[in-house]
C-alpha positions as CSV (number, residue, x, y, z in Angstrom):
1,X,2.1,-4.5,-24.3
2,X,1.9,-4.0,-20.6
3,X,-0.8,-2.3,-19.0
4,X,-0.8,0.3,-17.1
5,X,-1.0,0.3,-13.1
6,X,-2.5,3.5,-11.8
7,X,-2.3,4.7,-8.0
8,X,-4.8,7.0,-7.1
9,X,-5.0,8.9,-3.4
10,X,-8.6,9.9,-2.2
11,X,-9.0,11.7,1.1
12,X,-11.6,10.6,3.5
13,X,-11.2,12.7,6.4
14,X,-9.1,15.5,8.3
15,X,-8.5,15.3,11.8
16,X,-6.8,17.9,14.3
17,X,-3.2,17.0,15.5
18,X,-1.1,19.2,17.6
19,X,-3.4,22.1,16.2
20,X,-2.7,21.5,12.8
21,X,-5.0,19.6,10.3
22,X,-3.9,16.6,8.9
23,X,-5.3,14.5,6.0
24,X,-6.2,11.1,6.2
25,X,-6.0,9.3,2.6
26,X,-6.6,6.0,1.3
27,X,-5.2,4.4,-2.1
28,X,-7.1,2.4,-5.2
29,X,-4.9,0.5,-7.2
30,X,-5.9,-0.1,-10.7
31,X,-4.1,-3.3,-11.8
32,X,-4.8,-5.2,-14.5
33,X,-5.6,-7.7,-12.6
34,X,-7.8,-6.2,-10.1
35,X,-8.8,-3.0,-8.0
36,X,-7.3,-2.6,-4.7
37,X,-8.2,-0.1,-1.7
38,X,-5.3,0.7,0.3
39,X,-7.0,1.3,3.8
40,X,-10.7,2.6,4.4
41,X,-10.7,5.9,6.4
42,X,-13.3,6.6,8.6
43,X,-16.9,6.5,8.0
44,X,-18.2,7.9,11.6
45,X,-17.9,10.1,14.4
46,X,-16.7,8.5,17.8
47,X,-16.5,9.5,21.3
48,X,-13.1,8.5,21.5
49,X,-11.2,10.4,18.9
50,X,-13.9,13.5,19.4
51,X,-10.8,15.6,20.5
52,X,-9.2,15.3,17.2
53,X,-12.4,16.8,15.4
54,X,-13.0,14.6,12.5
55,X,-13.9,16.4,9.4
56,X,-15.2,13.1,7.1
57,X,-15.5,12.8,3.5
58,X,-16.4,8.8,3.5
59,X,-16.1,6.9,0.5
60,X,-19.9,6.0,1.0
61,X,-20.3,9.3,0.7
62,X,-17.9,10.0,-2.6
63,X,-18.2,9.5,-6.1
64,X,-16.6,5.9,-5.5
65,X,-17.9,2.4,-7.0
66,X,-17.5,0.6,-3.9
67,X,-18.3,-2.8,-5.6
68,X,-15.8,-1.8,-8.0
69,X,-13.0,-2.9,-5.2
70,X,-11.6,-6.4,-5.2
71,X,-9.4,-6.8,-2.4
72,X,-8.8,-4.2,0.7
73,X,-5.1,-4.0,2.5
74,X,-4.7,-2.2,6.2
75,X,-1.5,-1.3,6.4
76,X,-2.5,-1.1,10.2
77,X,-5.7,-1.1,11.9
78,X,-5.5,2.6,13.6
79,X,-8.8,4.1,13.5
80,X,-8.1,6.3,10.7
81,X,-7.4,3.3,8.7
82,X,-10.4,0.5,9.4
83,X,-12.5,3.0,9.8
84,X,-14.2,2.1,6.8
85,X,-13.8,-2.0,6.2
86,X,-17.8,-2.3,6.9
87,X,-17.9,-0.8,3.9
88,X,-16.5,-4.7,2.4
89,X,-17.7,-6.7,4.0
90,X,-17.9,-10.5,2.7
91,X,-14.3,-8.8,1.1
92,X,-10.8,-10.2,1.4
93,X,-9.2,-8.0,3.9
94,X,-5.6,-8.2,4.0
95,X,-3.7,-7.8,7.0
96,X,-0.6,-8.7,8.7
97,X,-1.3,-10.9,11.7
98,X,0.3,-9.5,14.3
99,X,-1.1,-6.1,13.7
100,X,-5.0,-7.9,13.3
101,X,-3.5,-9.6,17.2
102,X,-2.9,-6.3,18.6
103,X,-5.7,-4.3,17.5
104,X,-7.6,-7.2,19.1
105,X,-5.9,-7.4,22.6
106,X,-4.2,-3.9,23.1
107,X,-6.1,-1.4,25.4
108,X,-6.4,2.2,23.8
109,X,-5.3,0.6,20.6
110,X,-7.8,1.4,18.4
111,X,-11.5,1.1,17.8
112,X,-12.5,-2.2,18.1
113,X,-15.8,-2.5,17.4
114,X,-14.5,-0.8,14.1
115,X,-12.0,-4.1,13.2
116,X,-14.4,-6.5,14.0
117,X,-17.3,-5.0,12.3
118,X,-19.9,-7.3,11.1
119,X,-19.3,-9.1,8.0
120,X,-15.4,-8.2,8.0
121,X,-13.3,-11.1,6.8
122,X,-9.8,-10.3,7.2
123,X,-6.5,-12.8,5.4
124,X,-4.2,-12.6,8.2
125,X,-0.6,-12.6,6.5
126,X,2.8,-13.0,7.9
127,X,5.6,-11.2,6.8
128,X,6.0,-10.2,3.3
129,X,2.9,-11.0,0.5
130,X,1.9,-9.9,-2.9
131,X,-1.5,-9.0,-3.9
132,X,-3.1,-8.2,-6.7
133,X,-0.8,-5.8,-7.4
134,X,2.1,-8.0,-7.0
135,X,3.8,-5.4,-4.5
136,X,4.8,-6.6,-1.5
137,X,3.7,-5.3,2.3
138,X,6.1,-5.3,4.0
139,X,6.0,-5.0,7.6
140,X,7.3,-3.1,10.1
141,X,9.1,-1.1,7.1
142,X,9.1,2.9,6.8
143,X,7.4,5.6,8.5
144,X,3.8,3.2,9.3
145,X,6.4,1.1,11.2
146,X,6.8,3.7,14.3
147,X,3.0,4.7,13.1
148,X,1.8,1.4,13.9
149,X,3.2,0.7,16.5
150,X,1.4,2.9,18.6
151,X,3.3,6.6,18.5
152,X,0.4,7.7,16.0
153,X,0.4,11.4,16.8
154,X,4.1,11.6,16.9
155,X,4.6,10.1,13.8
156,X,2.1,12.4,11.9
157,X,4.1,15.9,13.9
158,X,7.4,14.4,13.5
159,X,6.5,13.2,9.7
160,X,4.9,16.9,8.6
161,X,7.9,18.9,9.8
162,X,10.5,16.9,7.9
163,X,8.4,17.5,4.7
């Protein structure tokens, strides 16, 4: 008998874009072979994303097990998405290498101090790769492609009004 793989959303924050609030989610994966957080939110305020007004609900701050998690995957390292990797540290933290590259080297990228967090062990990947869950990342694929590559904003406008 199989068993069952459950995908649950959990929203960590709002932030203000193009005068509409947006959510910000992240994902756990129950697989029978482990738990899996799909990104980490935010967990703090920052001067640089003050003009999007932040409204947080951090996992730290949720009824989450934290130490229940096995593995974390960024789909990207935005702020809205690392936000929250302290949270793991001494983790696995999967992440496709170019994207780990560019957060690391781009100006205006992201928050840095928030990738490189102490304690955060990232598993750089290339290309396709199967975790826990035995789904494959795959990058530069969908709507995150144009979302992390920089057009953050755009994406979320553009994304809402096709809904």
């Amino acid at each position: 008998m199989k068993k069952k793989i459950t995908i649950t959303p959990v929203r960590v924050a709002d932030l203000l874009a193009e005068d509409e609030r947006m959510p910000v989610y992240v994902y756990v994966i129950d697989h029978p072979d482990g738990r899996v957080l799909v990104d980490t939110g935010m967990t703090e305020l920052h001067p640089a994303v003050a003009d999007m007004d932040p409204r947080l609900l951090p996992l730290s701050k949720q009824d989450f097990d934290l130490a229940s998690i096995d593995i974390v995957v960024n789909t990207h390292l935005h702020f809205d998405h690392c936000g929250g990797n302290h949270l793991f540290a001494g983790k696995p933290i999967y992440v496709q290498r170019r994207e780990l590259d560019d957060a690391r080297s781009k100006d205006d990228y992201t928050i840095r101090e928030w990738v490189d967090a102490p304690g955060v062990q990232y598993v750089p990947v290339d290309g396709e790769f199967g975790t826990a869950s035995r789904a494959p990342a795959r990058p530069g694929t969908g709507p995150h492609r144009r979302h992390a590559d920089g057009r953050h904003r755009e994406w979320r406008a553009s994304d809402r009004r096709r809904r």
